[in-house]
C-alpha positions in Angstrom: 128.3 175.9 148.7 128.4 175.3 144.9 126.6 171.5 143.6 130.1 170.5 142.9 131.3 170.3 146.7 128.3 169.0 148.2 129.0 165.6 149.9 125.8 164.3 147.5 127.4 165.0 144.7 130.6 163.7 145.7 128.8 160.2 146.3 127.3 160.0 142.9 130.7 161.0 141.5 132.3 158.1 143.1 129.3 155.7 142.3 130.2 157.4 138.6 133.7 156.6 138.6 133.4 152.9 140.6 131.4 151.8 137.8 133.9 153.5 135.0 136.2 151.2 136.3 138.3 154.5 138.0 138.4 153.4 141.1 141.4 155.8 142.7 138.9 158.7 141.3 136.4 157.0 142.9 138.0 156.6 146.0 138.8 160.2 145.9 135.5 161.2 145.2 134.1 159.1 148.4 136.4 160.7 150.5 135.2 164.1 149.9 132.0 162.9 150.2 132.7 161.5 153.8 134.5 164.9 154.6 131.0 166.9 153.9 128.9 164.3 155.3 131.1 164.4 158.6 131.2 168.0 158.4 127.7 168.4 158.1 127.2 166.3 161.4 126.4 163.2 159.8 128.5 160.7 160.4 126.5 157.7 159.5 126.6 158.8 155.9 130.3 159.4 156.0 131.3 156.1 157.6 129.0 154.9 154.9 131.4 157.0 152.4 134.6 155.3 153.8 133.7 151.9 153.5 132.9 152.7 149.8 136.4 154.1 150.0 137.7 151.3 150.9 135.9 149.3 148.5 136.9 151.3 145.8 140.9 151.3 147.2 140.9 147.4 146.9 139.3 147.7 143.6 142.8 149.9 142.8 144.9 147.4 144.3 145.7 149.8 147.4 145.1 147.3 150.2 146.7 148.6 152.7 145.0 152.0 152.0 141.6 150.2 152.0 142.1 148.5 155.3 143.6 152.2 156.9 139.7 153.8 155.8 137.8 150.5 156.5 139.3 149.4 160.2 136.7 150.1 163.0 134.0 151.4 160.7 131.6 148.8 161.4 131.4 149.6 165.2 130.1 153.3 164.5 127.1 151.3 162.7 127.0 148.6 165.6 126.3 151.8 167.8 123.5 152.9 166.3 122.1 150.1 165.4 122.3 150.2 161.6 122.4 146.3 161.3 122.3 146.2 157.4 125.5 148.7 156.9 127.4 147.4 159.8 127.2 143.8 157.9 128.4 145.2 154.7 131.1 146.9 156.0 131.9 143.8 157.9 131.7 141.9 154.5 133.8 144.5 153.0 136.4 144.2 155.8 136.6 140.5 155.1 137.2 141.1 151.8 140.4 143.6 152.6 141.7 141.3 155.2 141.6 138.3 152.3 143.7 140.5 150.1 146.2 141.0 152.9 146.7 137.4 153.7 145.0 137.2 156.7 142.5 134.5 156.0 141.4 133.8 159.8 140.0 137.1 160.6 138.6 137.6 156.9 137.0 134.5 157.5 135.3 135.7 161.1 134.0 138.8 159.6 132.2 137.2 156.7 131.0 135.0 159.6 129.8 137.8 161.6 128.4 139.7 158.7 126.2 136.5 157.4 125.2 136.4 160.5 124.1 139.7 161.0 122.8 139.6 157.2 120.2 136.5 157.9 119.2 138.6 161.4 118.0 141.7 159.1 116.2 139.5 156.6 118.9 140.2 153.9 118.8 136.3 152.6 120.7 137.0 149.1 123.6 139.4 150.9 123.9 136.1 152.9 124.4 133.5 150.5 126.8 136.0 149.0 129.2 136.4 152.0 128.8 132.6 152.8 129.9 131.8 149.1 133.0 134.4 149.8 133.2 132.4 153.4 133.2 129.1 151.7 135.7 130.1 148.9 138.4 131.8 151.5 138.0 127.8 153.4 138.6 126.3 150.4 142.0 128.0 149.5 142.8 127.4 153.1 142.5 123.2 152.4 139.3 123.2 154.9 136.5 121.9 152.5 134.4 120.7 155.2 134.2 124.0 156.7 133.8 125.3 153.3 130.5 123.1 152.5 129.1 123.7 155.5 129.6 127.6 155.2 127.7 127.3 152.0 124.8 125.1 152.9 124.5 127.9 155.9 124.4 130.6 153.1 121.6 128.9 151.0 119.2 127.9 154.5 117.5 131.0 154.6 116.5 131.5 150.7 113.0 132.2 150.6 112.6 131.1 147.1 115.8 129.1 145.8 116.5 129.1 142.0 116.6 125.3 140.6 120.0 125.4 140.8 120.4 126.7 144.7 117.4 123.6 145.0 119.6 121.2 143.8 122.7 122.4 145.5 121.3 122.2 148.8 120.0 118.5 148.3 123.5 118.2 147.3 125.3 119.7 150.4 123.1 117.6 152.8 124.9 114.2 151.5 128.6 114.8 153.4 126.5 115.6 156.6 124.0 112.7 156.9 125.6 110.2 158.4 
């Protein structure tokens, strides 16, 4: 097997491209990168792949592509326990399901996936699907929802920057009653 068609080099070739801004190369590239990986019998690394896939599809405005690679991914992680990747591709479902219009179950899966972020420890990852949670209330006229989703997001910060400090103190006002 030449370097070229190995599933390792396929990844950084779609890490490559992602960050070039090519995102249907990239895409490509993932998916012959999940092909090896499956092929080679290991099938967290290519469920890994497609979910970068997917990423990379929405990136090239191929929703409906992205959601075809992305659906059901996260349960292959939730099966072996891989808390950390089945949260990202949760978050990266959300984000698909956004683009489609269908705010209710984006907005479950970024609740599931900050959920499963704060149970591995991955505080930051967190804050950053609740801020994607509280954005998708907003557009959806529920700005309660939408505070609360982000003082949930910024509980668990170990060390806060001034400006998450002063946030927090901030979202605590509509709530003390």
């Amino acid at each position: 097997m030449s370097k070229e068609s190995k599933p390792e080099y396929k990844e950084q070739e779609g890490k490559r491209g992602f960050r070039a801004g090519k995102y249907a190369a990239a895409a490509a590239s993932y998916e012959k990168a999940a092909a090896g990986y499956q092929e080679e019998g290991r099938g967290l690394k290519a469920a890994e792949m497609r979910s970068n896939q997917s990423v990379s599809l929405l990136q090239a405005k191929d929703v409906e592509g992205a959601w075809e690679v992305v659906r059901g991914i996260e349960q292959i992680f939730a099966e072996e326990g891989d808390i950390q990747r089945q949260a990202v591709t949760l978050s990266n479902q959300a984000a698909v399901l956004e683009a489609l219009g269908r705010r209710t179950e984006a907005a479950e899966r970024y609740r599931r996936a900050g959920d499963l972020f704060g149970e591995c420890g991955e505080d930051e990852k967190r804050l950053q699907v609740m801020q994607a949670l509280s954005a998708l209330q907003l557009k959806s006229w529920k700005p309660l929802s939408a505070l609360s989703s982000m003082a949930v997001g910024l509980q668990g910060l170990q060390s806060p920057t001034f400006f998450q400090r002063i946030l927090k103190k901030i979202l605590k006002i509509p709530f003390n009653v």
